[in-house]
N, CA, C and O atoms as CSV, one atom per row, in Angstrom:
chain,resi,resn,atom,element,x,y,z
A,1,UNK,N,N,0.845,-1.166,0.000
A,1,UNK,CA,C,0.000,0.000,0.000
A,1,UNK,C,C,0.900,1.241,0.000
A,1,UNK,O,O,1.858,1.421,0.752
A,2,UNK,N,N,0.419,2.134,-1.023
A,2,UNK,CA,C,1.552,3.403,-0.773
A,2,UNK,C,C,0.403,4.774,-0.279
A,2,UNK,O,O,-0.776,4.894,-0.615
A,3,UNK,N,N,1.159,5.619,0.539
A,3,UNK,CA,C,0.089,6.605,0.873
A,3,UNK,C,C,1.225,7.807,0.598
A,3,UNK,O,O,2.395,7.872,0.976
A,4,UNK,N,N,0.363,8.803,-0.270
A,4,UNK,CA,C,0.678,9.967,-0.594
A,4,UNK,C,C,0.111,11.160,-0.005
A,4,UNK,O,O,-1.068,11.509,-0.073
A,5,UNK,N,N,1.404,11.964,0.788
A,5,UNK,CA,C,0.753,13.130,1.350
A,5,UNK,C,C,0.816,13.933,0.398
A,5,UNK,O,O,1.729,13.745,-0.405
A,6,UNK,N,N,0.116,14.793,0.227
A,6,UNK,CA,C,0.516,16.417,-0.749
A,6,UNK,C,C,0.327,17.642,0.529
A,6,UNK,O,O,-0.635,17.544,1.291
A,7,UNK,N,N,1.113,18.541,0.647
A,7,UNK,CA,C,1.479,19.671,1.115
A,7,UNK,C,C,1.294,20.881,0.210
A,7,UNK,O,O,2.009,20.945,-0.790
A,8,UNK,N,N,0.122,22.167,0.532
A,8,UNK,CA,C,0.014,22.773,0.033
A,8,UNK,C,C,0.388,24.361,0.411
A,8,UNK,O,O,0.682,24.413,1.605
A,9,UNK,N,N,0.427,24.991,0.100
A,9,UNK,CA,C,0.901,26.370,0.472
A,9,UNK,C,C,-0.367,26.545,-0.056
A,9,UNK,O,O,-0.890,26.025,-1.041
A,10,UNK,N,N,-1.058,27.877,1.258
A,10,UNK,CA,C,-2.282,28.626,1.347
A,10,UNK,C,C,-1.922,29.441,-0.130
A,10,UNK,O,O,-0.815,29.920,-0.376
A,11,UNK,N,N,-3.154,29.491,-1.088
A,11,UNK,CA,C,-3.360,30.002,-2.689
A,11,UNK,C,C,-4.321,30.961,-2.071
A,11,UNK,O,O,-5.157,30.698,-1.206
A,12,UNK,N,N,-4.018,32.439,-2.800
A,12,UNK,CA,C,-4.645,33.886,-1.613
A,12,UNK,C,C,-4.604,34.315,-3.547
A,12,UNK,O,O,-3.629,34.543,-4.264
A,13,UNK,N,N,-6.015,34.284,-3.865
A,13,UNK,CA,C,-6.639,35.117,-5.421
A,13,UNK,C,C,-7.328,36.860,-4.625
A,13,UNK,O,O,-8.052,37.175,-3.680
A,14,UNK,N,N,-6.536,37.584,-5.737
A,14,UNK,CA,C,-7.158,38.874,-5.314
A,14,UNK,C,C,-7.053,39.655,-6.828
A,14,UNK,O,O,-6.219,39.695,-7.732
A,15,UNK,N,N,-8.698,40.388,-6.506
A,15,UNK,CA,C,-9.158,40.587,-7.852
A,15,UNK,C,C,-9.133,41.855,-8.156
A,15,UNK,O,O,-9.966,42.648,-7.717
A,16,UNK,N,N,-7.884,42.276,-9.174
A,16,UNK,CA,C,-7.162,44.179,-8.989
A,16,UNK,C,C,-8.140,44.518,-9.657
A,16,UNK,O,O,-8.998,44.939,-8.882
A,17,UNK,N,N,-8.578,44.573,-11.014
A,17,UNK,CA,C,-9.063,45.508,-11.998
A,17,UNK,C,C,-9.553,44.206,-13.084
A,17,UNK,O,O,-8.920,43.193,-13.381
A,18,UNK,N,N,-10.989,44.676,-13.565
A,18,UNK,CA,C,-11.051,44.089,-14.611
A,18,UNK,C,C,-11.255,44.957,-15.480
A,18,UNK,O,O,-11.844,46.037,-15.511
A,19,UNK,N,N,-10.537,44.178,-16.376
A,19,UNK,CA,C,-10.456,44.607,-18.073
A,19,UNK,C,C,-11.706,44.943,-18.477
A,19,UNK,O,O,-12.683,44.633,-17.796
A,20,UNK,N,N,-11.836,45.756,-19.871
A,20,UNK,CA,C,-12.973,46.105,-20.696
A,20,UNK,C,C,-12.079,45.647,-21.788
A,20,UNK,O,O,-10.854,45.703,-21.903
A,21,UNK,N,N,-13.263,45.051,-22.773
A,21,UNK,CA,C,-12.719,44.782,-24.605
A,21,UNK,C,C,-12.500,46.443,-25.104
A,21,UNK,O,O,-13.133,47.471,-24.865
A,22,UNK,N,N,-11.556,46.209,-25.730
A,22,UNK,CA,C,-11.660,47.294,-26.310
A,22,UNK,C,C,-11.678,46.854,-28.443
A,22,UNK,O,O,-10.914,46.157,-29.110
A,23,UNK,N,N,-12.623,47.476,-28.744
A,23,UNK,CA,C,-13.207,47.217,-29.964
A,23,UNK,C,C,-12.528,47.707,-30.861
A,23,UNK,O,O,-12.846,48.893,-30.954
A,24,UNK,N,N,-11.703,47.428,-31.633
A,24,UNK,CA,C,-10.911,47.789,-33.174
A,24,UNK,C,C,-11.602,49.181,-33.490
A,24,UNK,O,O,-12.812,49.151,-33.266
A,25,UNK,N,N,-11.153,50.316,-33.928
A,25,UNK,CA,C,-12.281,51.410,-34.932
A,25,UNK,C,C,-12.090,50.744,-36.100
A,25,UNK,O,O,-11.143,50.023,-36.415
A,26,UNK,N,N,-13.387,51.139,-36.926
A,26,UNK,CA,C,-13.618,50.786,-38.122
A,26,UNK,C,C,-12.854,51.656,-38.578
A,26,UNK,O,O,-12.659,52.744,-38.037
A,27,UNK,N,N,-12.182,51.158,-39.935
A,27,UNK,CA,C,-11.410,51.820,-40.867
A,27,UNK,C,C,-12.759,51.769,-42.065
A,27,UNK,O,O,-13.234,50.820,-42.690
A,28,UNK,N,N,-13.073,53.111,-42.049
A,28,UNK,CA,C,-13.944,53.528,-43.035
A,28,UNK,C,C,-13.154,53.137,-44.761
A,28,UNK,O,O,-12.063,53.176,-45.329
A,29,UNK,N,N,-14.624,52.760,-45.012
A,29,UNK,CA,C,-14.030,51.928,-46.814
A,29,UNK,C,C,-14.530,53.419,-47.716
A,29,UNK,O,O,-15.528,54.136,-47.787
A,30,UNK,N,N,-13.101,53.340,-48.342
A,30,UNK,CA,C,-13.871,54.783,-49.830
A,30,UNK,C,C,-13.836,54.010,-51.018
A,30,UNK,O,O,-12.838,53.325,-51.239
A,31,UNK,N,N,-14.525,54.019,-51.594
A,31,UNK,CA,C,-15.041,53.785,-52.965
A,31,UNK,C,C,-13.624,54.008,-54.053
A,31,UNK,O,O,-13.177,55.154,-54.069
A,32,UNK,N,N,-13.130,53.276,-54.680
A,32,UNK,CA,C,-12.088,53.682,-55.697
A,32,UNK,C,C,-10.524,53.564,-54.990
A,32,UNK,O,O,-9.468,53.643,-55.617
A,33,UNK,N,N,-10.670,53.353,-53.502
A,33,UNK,CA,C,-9.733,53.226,-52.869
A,33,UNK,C,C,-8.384,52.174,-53.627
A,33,UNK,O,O,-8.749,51.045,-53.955
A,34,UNK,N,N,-7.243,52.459,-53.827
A,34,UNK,CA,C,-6.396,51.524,-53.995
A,34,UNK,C,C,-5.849,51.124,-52.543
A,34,UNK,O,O,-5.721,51.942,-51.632
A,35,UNK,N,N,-5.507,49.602,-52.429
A,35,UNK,CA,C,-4.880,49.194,-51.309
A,35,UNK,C,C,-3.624,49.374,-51.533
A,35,UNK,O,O,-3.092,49.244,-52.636
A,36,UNK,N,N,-2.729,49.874,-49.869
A,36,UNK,CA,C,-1.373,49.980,-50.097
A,36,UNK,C,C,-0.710,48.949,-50.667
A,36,UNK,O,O,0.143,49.381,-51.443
A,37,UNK,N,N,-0.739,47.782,-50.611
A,37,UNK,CA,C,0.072,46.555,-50.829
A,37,UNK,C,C,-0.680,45.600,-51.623
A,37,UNK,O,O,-1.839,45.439,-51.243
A,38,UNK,N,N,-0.274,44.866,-52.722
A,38,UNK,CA,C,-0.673,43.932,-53.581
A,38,UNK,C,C,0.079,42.758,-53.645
A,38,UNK,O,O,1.286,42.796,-53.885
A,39,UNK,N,N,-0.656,41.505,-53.412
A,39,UNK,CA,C,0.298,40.668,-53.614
A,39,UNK,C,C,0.086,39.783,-54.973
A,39,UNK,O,O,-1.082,39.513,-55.251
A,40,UNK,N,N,1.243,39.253,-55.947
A,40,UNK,CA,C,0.433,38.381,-57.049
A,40,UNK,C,C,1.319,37.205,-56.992
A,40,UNK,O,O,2.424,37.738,-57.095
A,41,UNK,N,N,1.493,36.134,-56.907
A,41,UNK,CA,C,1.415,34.791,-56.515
A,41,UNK,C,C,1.879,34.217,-58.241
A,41,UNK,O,O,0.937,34.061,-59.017
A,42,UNK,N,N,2.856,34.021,-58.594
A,42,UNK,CA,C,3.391,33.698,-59.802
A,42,UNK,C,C,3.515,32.488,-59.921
A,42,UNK,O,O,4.515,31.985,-59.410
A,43,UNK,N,N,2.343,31.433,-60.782
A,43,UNK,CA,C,2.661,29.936,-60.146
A,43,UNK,C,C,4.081,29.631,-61.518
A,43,UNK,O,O,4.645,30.398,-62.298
A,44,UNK,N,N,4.171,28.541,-61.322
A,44,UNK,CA,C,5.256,28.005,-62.110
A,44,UNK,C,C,4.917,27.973,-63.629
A,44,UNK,O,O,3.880,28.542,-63.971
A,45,UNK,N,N,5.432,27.567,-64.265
A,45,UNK,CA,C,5.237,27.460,-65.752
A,45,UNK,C,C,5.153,29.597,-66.166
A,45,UNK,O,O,5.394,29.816,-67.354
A,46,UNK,N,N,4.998,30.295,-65.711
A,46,UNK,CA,C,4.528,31.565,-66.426
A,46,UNK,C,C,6.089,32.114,-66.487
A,46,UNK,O,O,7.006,32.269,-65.679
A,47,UNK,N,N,5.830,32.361,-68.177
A,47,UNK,CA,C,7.087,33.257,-68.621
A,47,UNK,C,C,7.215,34.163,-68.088
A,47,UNK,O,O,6.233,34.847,-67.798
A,48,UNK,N,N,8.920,34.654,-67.627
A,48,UNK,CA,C,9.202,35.975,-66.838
A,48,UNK,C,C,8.057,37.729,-67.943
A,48,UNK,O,O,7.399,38.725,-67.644
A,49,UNK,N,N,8.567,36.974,-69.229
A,49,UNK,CA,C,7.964,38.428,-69.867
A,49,UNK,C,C,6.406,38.592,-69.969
A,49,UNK,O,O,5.728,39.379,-70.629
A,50,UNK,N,N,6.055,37.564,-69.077
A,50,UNK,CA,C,4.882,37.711,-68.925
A,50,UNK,C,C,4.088,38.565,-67.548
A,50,UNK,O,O,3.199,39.416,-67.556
A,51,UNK,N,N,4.761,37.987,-66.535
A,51,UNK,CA,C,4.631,38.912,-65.198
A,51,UNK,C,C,4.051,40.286,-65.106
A,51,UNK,O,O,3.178,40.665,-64.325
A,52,UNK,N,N,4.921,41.245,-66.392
A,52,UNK,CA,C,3.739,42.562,-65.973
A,52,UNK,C,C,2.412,42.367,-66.752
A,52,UNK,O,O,1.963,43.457,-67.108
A,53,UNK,N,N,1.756,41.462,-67.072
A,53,UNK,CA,C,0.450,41.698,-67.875
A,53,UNK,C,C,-0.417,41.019,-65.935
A,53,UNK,O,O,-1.445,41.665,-65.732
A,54,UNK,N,N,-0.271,40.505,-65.354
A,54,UNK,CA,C,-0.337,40.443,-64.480
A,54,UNK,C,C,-0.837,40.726,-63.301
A,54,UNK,O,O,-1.711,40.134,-62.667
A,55,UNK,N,N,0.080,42.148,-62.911
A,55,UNK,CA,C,0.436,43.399,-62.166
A,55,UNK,C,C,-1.694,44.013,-62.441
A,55,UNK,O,O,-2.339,44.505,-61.516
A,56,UNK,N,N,-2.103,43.846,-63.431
A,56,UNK,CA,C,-3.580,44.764,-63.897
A,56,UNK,C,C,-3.140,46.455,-63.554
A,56,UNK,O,O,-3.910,47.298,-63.094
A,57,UNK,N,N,-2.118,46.602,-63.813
A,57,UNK,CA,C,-1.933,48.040,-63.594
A,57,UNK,C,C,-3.211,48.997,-63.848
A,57,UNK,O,O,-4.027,48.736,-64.732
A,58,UNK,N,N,-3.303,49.929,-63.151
A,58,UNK,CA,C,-4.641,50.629,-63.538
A,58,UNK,C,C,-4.107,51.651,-64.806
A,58,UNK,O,O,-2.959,51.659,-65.252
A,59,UNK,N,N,-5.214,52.490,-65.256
A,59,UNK,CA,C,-4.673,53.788,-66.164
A,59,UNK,C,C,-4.063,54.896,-65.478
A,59,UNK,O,O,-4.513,55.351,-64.427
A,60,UNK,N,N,-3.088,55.311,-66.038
A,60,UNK,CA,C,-2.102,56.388,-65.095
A,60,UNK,C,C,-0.863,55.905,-64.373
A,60,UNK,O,O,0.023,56.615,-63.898
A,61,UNK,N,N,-0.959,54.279,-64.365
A,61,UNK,CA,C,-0.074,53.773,-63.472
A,61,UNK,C,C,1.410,53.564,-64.205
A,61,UNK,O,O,1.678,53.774,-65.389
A,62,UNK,N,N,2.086,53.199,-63.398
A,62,UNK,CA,C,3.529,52.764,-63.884
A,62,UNK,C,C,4.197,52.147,-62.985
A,62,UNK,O,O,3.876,52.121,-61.797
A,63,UNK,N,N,5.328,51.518,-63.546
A,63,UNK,CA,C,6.296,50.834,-62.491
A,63,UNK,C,C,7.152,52.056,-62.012
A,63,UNK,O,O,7.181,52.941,-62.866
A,64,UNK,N,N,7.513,52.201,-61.427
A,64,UNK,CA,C,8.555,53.027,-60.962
A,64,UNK,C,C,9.980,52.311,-60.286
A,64,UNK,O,O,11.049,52.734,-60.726
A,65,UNK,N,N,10.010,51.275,-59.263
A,65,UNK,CA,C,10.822,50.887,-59.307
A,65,UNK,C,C,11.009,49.405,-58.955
A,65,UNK,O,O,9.952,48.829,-58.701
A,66,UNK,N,N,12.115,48.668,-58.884
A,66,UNK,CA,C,11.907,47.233,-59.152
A,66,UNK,C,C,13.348,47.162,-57.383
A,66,UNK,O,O,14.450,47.684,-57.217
A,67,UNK,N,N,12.488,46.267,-56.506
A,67,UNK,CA,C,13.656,46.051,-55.145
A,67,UNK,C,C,14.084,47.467,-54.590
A,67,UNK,O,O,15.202,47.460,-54.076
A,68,UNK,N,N,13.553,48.447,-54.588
A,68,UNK,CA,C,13.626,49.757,-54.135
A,68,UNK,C,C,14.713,50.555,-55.206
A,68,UNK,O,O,14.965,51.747,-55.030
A,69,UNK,N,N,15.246,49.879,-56.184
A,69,UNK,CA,C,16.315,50.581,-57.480
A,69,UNK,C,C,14.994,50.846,-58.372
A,69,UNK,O,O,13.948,50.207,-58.489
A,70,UNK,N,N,15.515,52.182,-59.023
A,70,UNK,CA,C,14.739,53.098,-60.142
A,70,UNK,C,C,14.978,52.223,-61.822
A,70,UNK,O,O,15.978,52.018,-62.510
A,71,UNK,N,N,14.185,52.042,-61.911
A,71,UNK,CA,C,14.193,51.355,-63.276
A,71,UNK,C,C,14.896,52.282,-64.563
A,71,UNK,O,O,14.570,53.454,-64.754
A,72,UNK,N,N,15.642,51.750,-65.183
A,72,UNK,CA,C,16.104,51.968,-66.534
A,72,UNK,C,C,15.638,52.989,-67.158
A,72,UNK,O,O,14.435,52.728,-67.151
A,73,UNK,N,N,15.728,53.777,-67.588
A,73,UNK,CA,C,14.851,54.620,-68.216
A,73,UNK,C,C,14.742,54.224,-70.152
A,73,UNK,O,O,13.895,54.518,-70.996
A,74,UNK,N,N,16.047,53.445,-70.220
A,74,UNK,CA,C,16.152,53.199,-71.474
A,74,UNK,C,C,15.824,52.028,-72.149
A,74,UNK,O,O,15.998,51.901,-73.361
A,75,UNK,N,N,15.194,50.864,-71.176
A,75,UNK,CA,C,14.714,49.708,-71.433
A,75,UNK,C,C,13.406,49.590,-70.720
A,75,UNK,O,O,13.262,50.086,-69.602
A,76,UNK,N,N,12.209,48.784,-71.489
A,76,UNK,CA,C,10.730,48.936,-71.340
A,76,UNK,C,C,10.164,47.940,-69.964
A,76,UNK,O,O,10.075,46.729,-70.166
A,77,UNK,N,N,9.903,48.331,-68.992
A,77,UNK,CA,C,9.758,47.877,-67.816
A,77,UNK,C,C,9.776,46.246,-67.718
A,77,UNK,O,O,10.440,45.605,-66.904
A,78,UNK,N,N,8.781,45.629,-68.866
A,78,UNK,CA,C,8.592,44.883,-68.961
A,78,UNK,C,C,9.773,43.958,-68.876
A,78,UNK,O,O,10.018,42.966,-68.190
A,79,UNK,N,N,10.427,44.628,-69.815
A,79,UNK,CA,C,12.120,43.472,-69.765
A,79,UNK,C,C,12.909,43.591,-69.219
A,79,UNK,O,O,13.929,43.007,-69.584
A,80,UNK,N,N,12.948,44.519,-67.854
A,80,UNK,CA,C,13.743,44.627,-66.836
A,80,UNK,C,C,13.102,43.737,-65.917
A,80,UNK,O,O,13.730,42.694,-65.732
A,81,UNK,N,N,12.180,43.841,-65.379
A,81,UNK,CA,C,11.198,42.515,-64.838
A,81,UNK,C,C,11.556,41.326,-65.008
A,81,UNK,O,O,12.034,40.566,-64.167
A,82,UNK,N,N,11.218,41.028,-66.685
A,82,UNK,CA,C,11.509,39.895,-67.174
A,82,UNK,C,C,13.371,39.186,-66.207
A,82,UNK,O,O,13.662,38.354,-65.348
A,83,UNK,N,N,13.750,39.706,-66.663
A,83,UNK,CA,C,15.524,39.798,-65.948
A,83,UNK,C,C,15.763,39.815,-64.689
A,83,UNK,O,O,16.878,39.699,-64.181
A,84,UNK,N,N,14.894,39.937,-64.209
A,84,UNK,CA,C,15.227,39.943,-62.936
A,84,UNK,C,C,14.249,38.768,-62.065
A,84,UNK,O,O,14.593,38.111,-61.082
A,85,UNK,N,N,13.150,38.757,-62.666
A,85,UNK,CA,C,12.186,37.492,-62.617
A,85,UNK,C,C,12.675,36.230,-63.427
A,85,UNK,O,O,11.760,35.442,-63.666
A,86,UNK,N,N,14.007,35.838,-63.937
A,86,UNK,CA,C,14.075,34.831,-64.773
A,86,UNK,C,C,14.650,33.891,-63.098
A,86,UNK,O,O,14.742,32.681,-63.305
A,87,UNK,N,N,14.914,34.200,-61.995
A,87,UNK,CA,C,15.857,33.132,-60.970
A,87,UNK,C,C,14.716,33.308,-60.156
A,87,UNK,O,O,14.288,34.237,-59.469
A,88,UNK,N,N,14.137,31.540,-60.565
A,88,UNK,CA,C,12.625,31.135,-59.162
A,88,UNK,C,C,12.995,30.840,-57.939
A,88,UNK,O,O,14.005,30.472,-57.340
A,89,UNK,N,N,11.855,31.114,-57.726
A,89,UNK,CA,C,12.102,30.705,-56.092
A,89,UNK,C,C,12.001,32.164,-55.460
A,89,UNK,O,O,11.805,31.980,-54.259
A,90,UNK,N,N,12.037,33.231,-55.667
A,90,UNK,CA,C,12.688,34.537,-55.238
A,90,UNK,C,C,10.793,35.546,-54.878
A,90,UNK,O,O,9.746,35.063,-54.447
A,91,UNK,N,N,11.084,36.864,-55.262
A,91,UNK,CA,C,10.477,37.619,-55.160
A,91,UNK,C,C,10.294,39.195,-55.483
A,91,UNK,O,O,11.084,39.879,-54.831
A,92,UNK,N,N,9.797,39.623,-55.978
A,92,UNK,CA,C,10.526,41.108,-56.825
A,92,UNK,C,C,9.043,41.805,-55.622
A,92,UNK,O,O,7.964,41.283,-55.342
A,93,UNK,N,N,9.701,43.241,-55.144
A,93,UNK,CA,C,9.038,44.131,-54.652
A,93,UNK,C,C,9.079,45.369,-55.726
A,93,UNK,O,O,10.135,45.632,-56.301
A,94,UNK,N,N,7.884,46.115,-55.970
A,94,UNK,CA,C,7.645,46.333,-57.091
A,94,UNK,C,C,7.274,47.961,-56.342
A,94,UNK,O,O,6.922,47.857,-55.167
A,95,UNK,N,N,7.313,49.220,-56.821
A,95,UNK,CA,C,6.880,50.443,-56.495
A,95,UNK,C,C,6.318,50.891,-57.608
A,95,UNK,O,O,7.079,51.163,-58.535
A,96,UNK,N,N,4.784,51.087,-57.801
A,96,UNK,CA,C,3.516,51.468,-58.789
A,96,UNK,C,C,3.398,52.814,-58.561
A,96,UNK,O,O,3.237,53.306,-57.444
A,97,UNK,N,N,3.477,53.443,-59.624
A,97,UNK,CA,C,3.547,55.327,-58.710
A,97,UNK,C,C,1.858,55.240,-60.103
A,97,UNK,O,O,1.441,54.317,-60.802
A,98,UNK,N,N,1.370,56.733,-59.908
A,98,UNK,CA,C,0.384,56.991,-60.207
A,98,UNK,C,C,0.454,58.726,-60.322
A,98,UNK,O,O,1.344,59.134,-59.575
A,99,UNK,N,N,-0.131,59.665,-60.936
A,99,UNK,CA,C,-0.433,61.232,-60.508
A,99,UNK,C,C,-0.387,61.134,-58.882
A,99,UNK,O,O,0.602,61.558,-58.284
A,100,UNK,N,N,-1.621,60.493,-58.103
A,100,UNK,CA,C,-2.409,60.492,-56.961
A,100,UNK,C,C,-2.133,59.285,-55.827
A,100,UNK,O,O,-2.865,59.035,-54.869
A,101,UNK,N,N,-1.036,58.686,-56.144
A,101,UNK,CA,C,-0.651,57.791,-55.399
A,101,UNK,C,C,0.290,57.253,-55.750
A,101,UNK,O,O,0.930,57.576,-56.751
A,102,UNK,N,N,0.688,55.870,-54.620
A,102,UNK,CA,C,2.077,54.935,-54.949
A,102,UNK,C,C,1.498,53.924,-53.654
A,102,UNK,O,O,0.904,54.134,-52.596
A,103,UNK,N,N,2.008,52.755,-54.348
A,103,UNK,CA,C,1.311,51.543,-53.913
A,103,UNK,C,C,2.580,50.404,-54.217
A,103,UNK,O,O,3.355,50.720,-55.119
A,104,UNK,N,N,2.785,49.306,-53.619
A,104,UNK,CA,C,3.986,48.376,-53.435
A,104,UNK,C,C,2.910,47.285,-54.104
A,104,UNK,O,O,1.695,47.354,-53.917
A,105,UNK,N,N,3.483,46.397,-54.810
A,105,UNK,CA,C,3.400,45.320,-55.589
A,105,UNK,C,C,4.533,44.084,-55.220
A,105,UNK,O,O,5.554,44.016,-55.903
A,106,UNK,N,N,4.230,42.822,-53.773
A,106,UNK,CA,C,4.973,42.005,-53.815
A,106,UNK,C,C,4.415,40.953,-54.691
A,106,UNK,O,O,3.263,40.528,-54.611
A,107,UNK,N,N,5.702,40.398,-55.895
A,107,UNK,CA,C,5.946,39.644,-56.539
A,107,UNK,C,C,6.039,38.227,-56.253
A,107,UNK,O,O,7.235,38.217,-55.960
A,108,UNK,N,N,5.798,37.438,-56.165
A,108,UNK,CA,C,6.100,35.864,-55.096
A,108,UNK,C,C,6.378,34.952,-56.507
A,108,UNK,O,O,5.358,34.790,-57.176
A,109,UNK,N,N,7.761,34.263,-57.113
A,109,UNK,CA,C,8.019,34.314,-58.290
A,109,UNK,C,C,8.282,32.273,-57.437
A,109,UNK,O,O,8.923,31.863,-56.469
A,110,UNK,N,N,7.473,31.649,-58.380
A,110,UNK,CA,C,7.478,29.902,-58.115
A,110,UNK,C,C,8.067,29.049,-58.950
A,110,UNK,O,O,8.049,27.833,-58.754
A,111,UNK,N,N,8.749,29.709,-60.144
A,111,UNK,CA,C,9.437,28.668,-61.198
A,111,UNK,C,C,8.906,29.355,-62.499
A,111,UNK,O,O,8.102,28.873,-63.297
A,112,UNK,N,N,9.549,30.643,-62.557
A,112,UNK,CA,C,9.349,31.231,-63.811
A,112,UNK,C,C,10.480,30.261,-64.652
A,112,UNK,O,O,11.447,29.591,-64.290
A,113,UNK,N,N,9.749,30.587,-66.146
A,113,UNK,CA,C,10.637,30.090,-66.920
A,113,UNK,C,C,11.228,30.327,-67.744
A,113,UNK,O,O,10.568,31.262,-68.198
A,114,UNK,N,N,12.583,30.148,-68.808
A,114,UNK,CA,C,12.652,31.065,-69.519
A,114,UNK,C,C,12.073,31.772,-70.434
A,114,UNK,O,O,10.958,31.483,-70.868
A,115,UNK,N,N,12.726,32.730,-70.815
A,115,UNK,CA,C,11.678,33.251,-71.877
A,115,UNK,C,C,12.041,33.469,-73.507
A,115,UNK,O,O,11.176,33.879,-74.282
């Protein structure tokens, strides 16, 4: 037969302050709004020179720059992309300028191929 004592130290609960939820504010939605950040998900098989058809750039828009470097001015966005989207596995961060805005475009690149 085995007999087990347990020894407890007196447990003393004291009740400071209770909490209130505090509720998120709504972030009011505007109509036409662009979101800061876009993500597009590049599955495998898609040619690098394909990537900016992609992007759905709006009207007015442009690339502006590719990994926080200013794009080329002398070669067409598209094929700087392309070049830099040809090694999978990776990811291109993209800066979309506009008249009225600028908005980031992450790239998530899965086995582009050549082109």
């Amino acid at each position: 037969m085995v007999l087990l004592v347990l020894v407890f130290s007196p447990l003393q609960i004291r009740h400071v302050q209770e909490l209130q939820p505090v509720a998120p504010a709504p972030v009011p939605c505007v109509a036409g709004r662009v979101p800061p950040l876009a993500v597009v998900d590049v599955a495998p098989g898609v040619a690098p020179s394909g990537i900016v058809e992609l992007l759905h750039l709006r009207p007015g828009e442009h690339i502006a720059q590719v990994n926080d470097r200013a794009l080329d001015e002398d070669l067409p966005p598209g094929l700087q992309i392309a070049e830099l989207a040809s090694r999978p596995g990776g990811f291109l961060d993209l800066t979309v300028s506009s008249p009225s805005a600028e908005r980031r475009v992450l790239v998530l690149l899965h086995g582009a191929r050549a082109r």
